[in-house]
N, C-alpha and C positions, 0 to 999 in steps of 0.2 A: 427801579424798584428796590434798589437799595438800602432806601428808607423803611422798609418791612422788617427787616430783617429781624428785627426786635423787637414788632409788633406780636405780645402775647394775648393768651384767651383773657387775662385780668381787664382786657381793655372792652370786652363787653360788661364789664360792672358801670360803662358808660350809659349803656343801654337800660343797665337797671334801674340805676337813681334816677334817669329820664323819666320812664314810664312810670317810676311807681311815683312821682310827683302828681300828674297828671290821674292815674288810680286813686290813690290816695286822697287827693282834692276832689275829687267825684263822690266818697263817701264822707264829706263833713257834713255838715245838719245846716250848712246856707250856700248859693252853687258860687263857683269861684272862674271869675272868666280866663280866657285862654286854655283851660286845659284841653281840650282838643286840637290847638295847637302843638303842644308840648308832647302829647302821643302822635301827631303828626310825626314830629320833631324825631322821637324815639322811632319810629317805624323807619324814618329813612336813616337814621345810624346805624338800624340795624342792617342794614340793606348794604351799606358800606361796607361795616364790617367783614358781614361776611363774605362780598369779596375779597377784598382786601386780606385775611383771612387764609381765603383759596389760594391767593397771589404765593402767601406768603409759604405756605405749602410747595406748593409747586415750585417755587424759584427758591428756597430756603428750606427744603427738606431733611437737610442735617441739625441747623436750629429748633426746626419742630418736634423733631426726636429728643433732643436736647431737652425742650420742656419736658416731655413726657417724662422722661429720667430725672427732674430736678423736682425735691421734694417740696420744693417752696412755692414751685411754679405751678405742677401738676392739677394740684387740687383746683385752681381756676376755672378747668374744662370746664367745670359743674356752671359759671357762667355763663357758655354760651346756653343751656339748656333754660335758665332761669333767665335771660334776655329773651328769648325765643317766648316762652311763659307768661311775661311783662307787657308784651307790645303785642300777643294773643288777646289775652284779658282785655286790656284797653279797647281792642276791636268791637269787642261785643258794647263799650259803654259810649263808644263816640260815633257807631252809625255803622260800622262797617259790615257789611256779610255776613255770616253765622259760618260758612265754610273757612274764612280768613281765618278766627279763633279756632276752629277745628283742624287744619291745616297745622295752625301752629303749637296746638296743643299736644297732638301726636309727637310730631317733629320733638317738643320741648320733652314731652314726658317719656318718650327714648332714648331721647339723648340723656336726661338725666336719671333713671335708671343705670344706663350704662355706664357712667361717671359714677357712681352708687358701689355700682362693682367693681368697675375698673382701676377706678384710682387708688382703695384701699387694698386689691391688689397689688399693683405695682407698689406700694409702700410696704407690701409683706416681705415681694420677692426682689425687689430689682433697688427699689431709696434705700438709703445709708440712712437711717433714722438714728441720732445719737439722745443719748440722753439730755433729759430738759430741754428738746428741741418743739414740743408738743406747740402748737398753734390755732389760733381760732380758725386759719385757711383752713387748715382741716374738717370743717364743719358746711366747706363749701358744696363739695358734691354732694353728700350725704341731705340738704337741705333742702336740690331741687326737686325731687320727690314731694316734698313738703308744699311748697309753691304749685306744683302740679295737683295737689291735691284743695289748693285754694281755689285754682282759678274753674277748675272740672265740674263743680254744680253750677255753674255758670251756662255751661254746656247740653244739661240736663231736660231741660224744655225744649231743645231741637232735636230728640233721641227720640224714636217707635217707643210706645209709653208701654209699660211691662216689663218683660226682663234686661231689655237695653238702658231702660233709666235706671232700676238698679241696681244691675251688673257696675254700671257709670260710678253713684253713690257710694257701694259698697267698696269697689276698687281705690275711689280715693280716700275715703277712712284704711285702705290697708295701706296707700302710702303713707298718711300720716304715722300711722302707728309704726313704719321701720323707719322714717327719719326720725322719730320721737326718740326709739330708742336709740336708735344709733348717736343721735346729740347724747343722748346721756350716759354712753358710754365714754364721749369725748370729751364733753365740759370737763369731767372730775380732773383730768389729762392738762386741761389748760390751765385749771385752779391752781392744780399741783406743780406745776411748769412758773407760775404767780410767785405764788407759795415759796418755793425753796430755791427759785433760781432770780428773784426779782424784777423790775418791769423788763418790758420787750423792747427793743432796741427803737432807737426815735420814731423812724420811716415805718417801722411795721406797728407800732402805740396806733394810731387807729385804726386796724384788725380789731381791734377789742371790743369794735361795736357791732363786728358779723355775728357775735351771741347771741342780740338782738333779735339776729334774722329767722334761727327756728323758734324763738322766745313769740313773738306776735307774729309771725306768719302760720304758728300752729294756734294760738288764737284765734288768727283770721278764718283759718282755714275749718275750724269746729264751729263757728258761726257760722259760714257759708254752708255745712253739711248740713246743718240745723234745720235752715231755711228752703234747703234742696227736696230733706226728707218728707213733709207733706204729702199722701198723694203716690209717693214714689217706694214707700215700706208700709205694709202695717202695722197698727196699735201693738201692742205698746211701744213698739221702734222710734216712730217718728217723735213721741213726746218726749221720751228719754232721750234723744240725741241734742233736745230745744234745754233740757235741763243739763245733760252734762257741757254744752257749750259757754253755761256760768261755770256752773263747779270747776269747769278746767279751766276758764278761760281768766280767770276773775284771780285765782292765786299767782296763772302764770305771768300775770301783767304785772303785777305786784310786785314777783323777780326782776320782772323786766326793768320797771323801776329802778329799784335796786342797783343794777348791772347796770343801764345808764348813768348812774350817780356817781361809782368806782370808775366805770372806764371813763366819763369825761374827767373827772378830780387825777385818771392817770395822763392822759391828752394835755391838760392844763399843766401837770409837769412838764411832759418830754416838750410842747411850747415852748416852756422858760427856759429848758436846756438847751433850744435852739432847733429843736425840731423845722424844718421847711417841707415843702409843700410835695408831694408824692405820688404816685395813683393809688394806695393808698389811700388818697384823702375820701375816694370815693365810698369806701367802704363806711361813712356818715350819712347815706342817703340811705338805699334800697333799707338797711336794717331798720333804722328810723320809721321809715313809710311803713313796715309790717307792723309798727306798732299803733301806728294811727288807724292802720284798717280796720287791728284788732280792735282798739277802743271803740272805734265807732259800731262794732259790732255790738261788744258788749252795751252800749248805751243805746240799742235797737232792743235787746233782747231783756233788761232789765227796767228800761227806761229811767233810767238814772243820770241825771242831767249833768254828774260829775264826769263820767266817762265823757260824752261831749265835752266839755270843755277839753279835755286830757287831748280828745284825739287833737281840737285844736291848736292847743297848746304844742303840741310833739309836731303840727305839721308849717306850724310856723318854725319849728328849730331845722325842719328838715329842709323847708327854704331857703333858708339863711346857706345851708351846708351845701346845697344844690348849686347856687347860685355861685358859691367860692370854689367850687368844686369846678364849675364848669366855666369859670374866671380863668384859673392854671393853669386848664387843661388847652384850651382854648392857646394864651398865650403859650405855654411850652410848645406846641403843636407848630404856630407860628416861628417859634426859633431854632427849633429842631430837639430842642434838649428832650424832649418826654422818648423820642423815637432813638435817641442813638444809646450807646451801648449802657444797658447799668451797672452803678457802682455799688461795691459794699456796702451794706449799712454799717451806720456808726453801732460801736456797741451800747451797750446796754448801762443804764444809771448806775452807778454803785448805790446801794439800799443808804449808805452814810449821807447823802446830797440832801 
């Protein structure tokens, strides 16, 4: 089991871009075969993992402290809760149980509360945060709340109809709204980290697309309350929550945009600089896929045939990423390099390049 020893929570972002391939393909506007394979696929990595995982605890308990204390690493935890989330979700669309998603909903939506709290503690009291060290990792715990609040109207039609379906509803509009803020306490943090201290060093250049993840997962996530509330609030709640799921949904994808456009034009540099292939790379799937949900929401609730194509559009860039993602991963695995010890990252471009 020596091979663990190194194995971190970043290594459930395997699990993300799995499943939300598979999610994500589920909400385009024509069906896409395989993807119940592909959530298959995702449910048994995650099954691995989290032995594996266990292993690594138990037989490696000074590393696993290790992460906790290392501010690069820490923020990962928020992974497993949003892998737990990912392959919940997929349950309910590819045939499984309704307690399977329930099951794993709980599980995910505690665990990433507590990752919520926990980590930005341990970064008050225990990380050595230096200056201009700010990162998009840090958007990770804080996000799964977010996701928990996607995949939770989902949930809503197997709940005692009355106070249990709204209690449900209303719960997860209030995780949207502390991951909301809390992202925008942190963006400014990463802009400014852009800003005055220049790109981020090659291996971590795609973090830059976990921005993404609260950008169209709270998209996603305000279309799905949308379509939850019917039935389950009264007037005027339900209509207002169908209109505010434009008015938010519709400028933040816009950003979203936007921030795909910078952070691939930064990708395309650290490439030419020589950038090579990371676990990192993963960090090009799951964020991607929340933007396809979102579109595809927004082109349910507008009917506006542009959004469709959009989510298309984004969920062919996510395949491509998918596919090369889980190419490296794949051979590294085979020759041991992704599991033994990591190296520094190279630093960072001089802005003059």
């Amino acid at each position: 089991m020596v091979t663990l020893r190194h194995l971190g929570p970043n290594w459930y972002a395997t699990v993300m871009g799995t499943s939300i391939v598979a999610g994500a393909g589920y909400a385009l506007p024509f069906p896409i075969p395989g993807l119940a394979a592909l959530w298959a696929l995702s449910a048994l990595m995650l099954a691995v993992l989290l032995a594996a995982r266990a292993a690594h605890w138990a037989r490696h308990p000074d590393q696993a402290r290790a992460h906790l204390r290392d501010p690069a690493v820490a923020p990962f935890y928020g992974c497993l809760s949003m892998a737990l989330l990912s392959v919940g979700g997929g349950s309910l669309l590819f045939g499984a149980p309704a307690w399977v998603d329930g099951v794993l909903w709980v599980a995910g939506t505690a665990l990433g509360l507590a990752a919520a709290v926990a980590v930005p503690y341990l970064m008050v009291v225990r990380h050595e945060i230096t200056p201009g060290s700010a990162s998009p990792v840090w958007l990770l715990p804080v996000v799964a709340p977010m996701v928990a609040a996607a995949q939770g109207p989902a949930l809503i039609p197997h709940l005692p109809a009355g106070q249990w379906r709204e209690a449900m509803l209303l719960g997860c509009y209030a995780m949207f709204g502390l991951s909301l803020l809390a992202t925008l306490l942190i963006l400014p943090m990463v802009l400014a980290r852009l800003f005055h201290h220049g790109p981020l060093p090659l291996a971590l250049t795609p973090t830059l697309f976990l921005v993404l993840g609260p950008l169209g997962q709270s998209t996603t996530a305000v279309n799905q309350l949308a379509d939850a509330a019917p039935g389950v609030v009264p007037d005027p709640y339900a209509p207002a929550f169908a209109a505010f799921a434009v008015v938010y949904g519709v400028p933040v994808m816009g950003f979203a945009l936007l921030w795909l456009a910078l952070a691939a034009a930064l990708v395309v540099r650290a490439k030419r600089a020589g950038m090579g292939f990371a676990m990192t790379w993963w960090g090009f799937t799951f964020p991607v896929g929340t933007c396809v949900t979102g579109a595809a929401g927004l082109a349910h609730h507008t009917g506006l045939a542009a959004f469709s194509w959009l989510s298309v559009g984004l969920y062919g860039l996510l395949l491509a990423a998918w596919a090369v993602a889980a190419f490296h991963t794949g051979r590294g695995l085979f020759s041991g390099a992704l599991l033994a010890a990591p190296r520094a990252p190279r630093p960072a471009m001089a802005r003059t390049t």
